[in-house]
C-alpha positions in Angstrom: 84.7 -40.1 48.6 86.7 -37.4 47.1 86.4 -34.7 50.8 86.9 -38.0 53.0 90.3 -38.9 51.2 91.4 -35.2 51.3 90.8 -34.7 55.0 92.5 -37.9 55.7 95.3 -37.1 53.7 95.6 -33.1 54.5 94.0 -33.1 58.1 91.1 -30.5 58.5 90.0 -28.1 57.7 89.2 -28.6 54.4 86.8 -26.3 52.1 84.5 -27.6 50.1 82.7 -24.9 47.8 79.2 -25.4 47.3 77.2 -28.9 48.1 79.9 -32.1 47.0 76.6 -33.8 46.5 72.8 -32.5 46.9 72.6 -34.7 49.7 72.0 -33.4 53.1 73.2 -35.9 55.3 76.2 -36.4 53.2 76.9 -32.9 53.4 76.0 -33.0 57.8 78.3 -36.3 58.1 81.8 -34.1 55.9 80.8 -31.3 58.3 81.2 -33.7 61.3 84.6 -34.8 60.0 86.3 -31.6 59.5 84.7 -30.4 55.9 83.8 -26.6 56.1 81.2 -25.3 53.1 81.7 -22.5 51.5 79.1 -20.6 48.5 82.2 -18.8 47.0 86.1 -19.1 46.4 86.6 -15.9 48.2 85.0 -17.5 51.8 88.2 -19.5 51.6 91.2 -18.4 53.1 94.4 -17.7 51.4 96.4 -21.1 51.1 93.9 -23.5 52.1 92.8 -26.5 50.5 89.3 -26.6 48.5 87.4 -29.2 46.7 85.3 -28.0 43.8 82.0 -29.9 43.8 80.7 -33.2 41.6 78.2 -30.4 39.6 81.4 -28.7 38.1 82.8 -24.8 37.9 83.1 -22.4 35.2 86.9 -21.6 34.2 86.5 -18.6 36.3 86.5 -20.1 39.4 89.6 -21.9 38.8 90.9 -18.8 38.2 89.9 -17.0 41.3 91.6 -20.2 43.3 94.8 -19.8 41.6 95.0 -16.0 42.6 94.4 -17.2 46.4 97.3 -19.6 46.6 94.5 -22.2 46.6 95.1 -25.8 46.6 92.1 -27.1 44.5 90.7 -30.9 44.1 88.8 -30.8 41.0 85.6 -33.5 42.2 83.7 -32.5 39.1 81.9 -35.8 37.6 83.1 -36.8 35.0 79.8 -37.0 32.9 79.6 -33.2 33.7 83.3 -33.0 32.2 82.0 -34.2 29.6 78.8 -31.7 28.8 81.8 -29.3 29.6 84.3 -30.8 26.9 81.7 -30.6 24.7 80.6 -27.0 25.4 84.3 -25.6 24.2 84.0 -27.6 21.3 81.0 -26.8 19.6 82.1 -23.1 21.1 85.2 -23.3 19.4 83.4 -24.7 16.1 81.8 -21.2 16.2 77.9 -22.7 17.0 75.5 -21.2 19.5 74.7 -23.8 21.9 71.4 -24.0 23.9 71.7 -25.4 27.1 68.6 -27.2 28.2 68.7 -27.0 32.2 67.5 -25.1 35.2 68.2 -21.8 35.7 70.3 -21.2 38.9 71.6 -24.7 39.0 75.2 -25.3 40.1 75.8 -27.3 37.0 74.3 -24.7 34.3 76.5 -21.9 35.8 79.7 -24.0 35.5 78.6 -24.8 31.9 77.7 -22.0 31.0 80.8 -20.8 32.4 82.3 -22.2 29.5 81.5 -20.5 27.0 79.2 -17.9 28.1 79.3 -16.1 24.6 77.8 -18.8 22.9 75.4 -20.6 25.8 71.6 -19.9 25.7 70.0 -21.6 28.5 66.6 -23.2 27.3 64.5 -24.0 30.3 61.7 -26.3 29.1 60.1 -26.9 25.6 58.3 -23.4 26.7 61.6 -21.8 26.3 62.1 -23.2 22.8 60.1 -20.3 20.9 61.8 -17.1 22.1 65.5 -18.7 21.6 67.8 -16.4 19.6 70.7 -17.1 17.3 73.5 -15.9 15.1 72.6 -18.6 12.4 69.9 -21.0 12.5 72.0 -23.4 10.8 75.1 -23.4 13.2 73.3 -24.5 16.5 73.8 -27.3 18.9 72.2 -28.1 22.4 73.4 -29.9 25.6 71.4 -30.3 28.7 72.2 -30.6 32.7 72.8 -34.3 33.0 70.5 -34.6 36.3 67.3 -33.8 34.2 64.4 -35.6 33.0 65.1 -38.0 29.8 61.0 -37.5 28.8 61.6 -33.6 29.6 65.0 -33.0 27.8 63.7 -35.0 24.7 60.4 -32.5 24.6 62.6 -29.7 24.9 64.7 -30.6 21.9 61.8 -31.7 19.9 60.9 -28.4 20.2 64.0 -26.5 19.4 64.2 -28.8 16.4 60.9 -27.6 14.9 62.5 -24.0 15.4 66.3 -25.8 14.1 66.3 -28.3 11.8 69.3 -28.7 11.4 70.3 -28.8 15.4 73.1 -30.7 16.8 73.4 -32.7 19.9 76.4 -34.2 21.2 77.4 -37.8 20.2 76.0 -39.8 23.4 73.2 -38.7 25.8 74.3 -36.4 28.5 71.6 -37.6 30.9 73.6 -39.1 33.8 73.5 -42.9 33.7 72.5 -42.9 37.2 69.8 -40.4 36.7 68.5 -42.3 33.4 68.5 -45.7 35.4 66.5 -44.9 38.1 63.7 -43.1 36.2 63.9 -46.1 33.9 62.8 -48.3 36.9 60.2 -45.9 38.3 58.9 -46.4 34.7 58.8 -50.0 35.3 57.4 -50.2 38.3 54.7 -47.4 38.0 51.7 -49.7 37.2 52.3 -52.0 40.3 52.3 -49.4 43.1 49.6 -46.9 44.7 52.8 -45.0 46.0 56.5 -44.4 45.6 58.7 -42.4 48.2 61.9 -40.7 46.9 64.6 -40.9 49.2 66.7 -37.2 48.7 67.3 -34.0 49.4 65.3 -30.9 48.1 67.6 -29.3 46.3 68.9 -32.8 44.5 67.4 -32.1 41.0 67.4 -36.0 39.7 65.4 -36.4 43.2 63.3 -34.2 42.4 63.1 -35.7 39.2 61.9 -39.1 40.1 59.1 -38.1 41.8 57.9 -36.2 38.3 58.5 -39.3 36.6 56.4 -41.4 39.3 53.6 -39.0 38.5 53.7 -38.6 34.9 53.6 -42.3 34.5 50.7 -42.9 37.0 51.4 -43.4 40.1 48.6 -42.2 42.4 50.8 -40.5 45.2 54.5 -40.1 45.3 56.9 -38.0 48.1 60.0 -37.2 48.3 61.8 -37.7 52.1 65.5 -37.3 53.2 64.9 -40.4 55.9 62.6 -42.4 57.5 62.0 -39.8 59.7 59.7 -37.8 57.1 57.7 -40.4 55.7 53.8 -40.4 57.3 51.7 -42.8 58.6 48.9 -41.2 56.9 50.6 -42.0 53.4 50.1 -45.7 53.7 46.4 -45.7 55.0 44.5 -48.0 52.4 47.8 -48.5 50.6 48.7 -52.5 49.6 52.2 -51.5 47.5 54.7 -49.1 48.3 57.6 -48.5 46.1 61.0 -46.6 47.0 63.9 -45.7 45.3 66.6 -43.2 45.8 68.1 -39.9 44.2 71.7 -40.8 42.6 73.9 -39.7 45.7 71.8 -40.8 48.2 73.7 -43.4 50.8 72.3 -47.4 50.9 71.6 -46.8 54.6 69.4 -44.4 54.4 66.9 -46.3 52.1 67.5 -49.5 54.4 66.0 -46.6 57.2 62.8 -46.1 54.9 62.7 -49.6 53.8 63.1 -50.7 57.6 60.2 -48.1 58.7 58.0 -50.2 56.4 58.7 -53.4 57.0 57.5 -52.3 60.9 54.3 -51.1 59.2 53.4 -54.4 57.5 55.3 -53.8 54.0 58.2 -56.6 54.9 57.6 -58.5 51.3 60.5 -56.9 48.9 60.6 -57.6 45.1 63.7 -55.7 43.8 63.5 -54.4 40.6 66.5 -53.1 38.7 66.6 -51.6 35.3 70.4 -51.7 34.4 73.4 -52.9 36.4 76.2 -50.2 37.3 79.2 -51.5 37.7 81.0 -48.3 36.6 83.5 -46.9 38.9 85.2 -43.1 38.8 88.7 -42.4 40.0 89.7 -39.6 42.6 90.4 -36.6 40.9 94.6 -36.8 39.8 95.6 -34.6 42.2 94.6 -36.3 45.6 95.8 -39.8 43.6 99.0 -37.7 43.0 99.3 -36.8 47.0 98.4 -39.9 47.7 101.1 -41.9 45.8 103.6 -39.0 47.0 102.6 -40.1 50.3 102.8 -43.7 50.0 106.6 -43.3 48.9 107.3 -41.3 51.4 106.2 -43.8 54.2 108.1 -46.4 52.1 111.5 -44.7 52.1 111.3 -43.8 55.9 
């Protein structure tokens, strides 16, 4: 992980602004090892190192860094790059752009950050009706890549009964992760009386899942950060449990929930998976650029 690689390579302390991840144990375990959060540029002090988080930043902030003497590692995701790549474009091609996402979200304000001129967030297919734009014919929309495929899709079928002639970019910006794992709550939906989410609160594609479970009929689903908050009183007449995790959730903590069940009688496991990932992101360029500086160094000594 991008903060683990920077505190090994720099030492602590190193800053990490905002959440790396929406996971709280990921976030308690950096803490442990040196990382300090921070909510805003300013919190860190003059010189110091600070990772920008996977959800992305607006221009702005890179800004504000670069006026502190700031050493920044850019941990942005790459799928977010994207939404943001794609942001300047259509910006720069002179189209409004709605932005289908949660207000308040990390990731909206850094797209948004973009290109705030142009950027109308749409927040649901409710939204769709009071949007405003320059020219009905010159508009495009993106959405926050950690939402709901069913609810992103209603929101633009809405927006395109208001725009007909609406553009979207060329590939969905869903993440792959995100779109995966409500793919197999899908799947599995008709075979369970209850499906625990293993995440944080304030992880939307968590969040997410447990929507999806819902929507698609599952009697009872929850959403835990361990094994620790799932209840006995959850399982009482209950034959099939289902679990899954949000996208940044670590393996060992669904072994916890999936060991907590197996104590209670639910040992049997069928594994269901609804794509294979085998894709892998680099470290941002400038810790692989430290990193190599490094390596040379210890070889010419």
């Amino acid at each position: 992980m991008t903060v683990e690689k920077a505190l090994e390579l720099y030492g602590s302390p190193v800053y990490v602004r905002k959440q790396i991840v929406h996971n709280l144990h990921v976030v308690k375990t950096l803490e442990a090892k040196g990382a300090i959060f921070v909510e805003e540029t300013e919190e860190v002090p003059e010189g110091a190192t600070v990772v920008f988080s996977a959800h992305g930043v607006a221009p702005t902030v890179h800004e504000e860094a670069s006026a502190r003497q700031l050493r920044t590692i850019d941990a942005t995701c790459p799928l977010v790059s994207k939404v943001h790549h794609e942001a300047r474009r259509f910006a720069r091609e002179d189209y409004d752009i709605l932005l289908i996402g949660h207000e308040g979200h990390e990731e909206v304000v850094g797209t948004t950050g973009q290109a705030p001129d142009r950027i109308h967030l749409v927040d649901g297919p409710e939204d769709a009706a009071g949007v405003k734009v320059r020219d009905p014919e010159r508009v495009a929309f993106l959405s926050q890549t950690t939402l709901s495929v069913d609810e992103t899709m209603t929101t633009v079928d809405a927006l395109r009964e208001r725009f007909p002639h609406l553009q979207g970019p060329p590939n969905s910006d869903i993440c792959y992760a995100t779109q995966n794992r409500q793919v197999a709550v899908k799947e599995i939906a008709e075979k369970v009386e209850l499906l625990i989410v293993v995440g944080s609160r304030n992880s939307s594609n968590s969040v997410r899942l447990v929507e999806v479970a819902l929507d698609a009929g599952v009697p009872a689903s929850y959403l835990v950060d361990d094994s620790t908050e799932v209840e006995e009183a959850w399982l009482d007449g209950i034959q099939t449990v289902g679990v899954t995790s949000g996208a940044s959730v670590p393996e060992e903590l669904v072994i916890g929930v999936m060991a907590w069940l197996a104590e209670r009688g639910f040992g049997d496991v069928e594994e269901v998976t609804s794509a294979d990932e085998h894709l892998l992101f680099a470290l941002p360029p400038e810790l692989r650029r430290d990193i190599r500086a490094k390596e040379r160094e210890a070889a010419a000594s």
